[in-house]
C-alpha positions in Angstrom: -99.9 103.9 65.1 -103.7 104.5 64.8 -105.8 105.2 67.8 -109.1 103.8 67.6 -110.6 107.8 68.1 -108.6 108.5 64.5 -110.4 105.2 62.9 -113.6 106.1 60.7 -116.4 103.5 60.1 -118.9 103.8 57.2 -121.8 102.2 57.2 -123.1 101.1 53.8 -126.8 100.6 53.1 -127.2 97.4 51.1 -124.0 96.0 51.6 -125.7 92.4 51.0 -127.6 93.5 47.3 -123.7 95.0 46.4 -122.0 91.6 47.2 -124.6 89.3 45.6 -124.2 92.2 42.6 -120.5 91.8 42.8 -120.9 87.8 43.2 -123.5 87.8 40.0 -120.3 89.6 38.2 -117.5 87.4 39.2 -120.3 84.0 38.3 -120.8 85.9 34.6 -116.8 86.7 34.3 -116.5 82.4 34.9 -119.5 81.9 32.7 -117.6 83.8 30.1 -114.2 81.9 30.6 -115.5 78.1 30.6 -117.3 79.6 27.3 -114.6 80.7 25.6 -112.6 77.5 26.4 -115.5 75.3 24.7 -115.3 77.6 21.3 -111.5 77.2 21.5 -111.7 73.8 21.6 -114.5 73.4 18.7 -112.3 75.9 16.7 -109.3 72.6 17.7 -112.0 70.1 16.5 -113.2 71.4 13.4 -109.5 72.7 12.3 -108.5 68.5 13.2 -111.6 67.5 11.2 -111.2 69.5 8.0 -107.6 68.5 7.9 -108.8 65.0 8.3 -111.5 65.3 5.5 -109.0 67.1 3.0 -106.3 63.7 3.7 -109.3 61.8 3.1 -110.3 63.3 0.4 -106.7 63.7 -1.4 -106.5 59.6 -0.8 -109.9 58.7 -2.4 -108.7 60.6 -5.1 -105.1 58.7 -5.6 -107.4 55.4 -4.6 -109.8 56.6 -7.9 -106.7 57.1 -10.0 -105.4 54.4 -9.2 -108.8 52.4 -10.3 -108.7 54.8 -13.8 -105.2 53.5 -14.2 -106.2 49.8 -13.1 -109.5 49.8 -15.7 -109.1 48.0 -19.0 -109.3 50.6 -22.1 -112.2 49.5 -24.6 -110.1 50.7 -27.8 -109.2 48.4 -30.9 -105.6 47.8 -29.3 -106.6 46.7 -26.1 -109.3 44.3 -27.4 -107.4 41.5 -27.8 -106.0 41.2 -24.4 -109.1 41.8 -22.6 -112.6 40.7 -24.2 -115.2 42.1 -21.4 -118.1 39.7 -20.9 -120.4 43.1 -21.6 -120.0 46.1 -22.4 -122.4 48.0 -20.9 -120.9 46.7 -17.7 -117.5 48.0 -19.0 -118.7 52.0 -19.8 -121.0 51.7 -16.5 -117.5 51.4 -14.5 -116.2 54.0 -16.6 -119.0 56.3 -15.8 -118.9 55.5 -12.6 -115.0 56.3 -11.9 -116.1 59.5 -14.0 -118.9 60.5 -11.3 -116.8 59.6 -8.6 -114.2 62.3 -10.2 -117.1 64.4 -10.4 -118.3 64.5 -7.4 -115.1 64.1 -5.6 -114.2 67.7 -7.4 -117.4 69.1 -5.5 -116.6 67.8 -2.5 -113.2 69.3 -2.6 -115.0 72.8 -3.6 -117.0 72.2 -0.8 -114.1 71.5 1.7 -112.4 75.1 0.2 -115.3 77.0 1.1 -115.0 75.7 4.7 -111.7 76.4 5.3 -112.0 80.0 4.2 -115.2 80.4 6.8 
């Protein structure tokens, strides 16, 4: 056992500035947790919401085939079971479905650049 004579006391100057130091460090350390926790769980959200945009993206595009497939063929054979009222309307709905394509390839070249980032 250890008799109080055999003890040794130091005194430190500026104990107080040392814990508020040490306090300071352990508030940064927490500051440094709760922000890696929020860029974990926006890493979570964008991961969900690029998943979601490429499903959406791969539907509109079976949805758009599925309106090529659906649109009447202005050829010599097809004529005679579907007279369109104009014509113009006709190749403006085939231009359309053709942008749509178009555009819908961007967006998917788009999307691929995101997912590599």
């Amino acid at each position: 056992m250890v008799s109080e004579e055999d003890q040794l006391y130091v005194r430190v100057d500026g104990y107080k500035i040392l814990l508020q130091d040490l306090e300071a460090v352990r508030q940064i350390i927490e500051n440094i947790r709760e922000a890696s926790e929020v860029l974990s769980q926006v890493r979570d959200v964008k991961e969900k919401s690029i998943d979601t945009i490429y499903e959406n993206v791969d539907r509109l595009n079976d949805k758009l085939e599925d309106v090529e497939m659906e649109m009447p063929e202005v050829d010599g054979a097809q004529t005679a079971t579907y007279a369109p009222q104009n014509t113009d309307e006709t190749s403006e709905i085939d231009d359309s479905v053709e942008e749509l394509h178009s555009e819908l390839e961007t967006l998917q070249d788009e999307l691929s650049g995101l997912g590599d980032n």
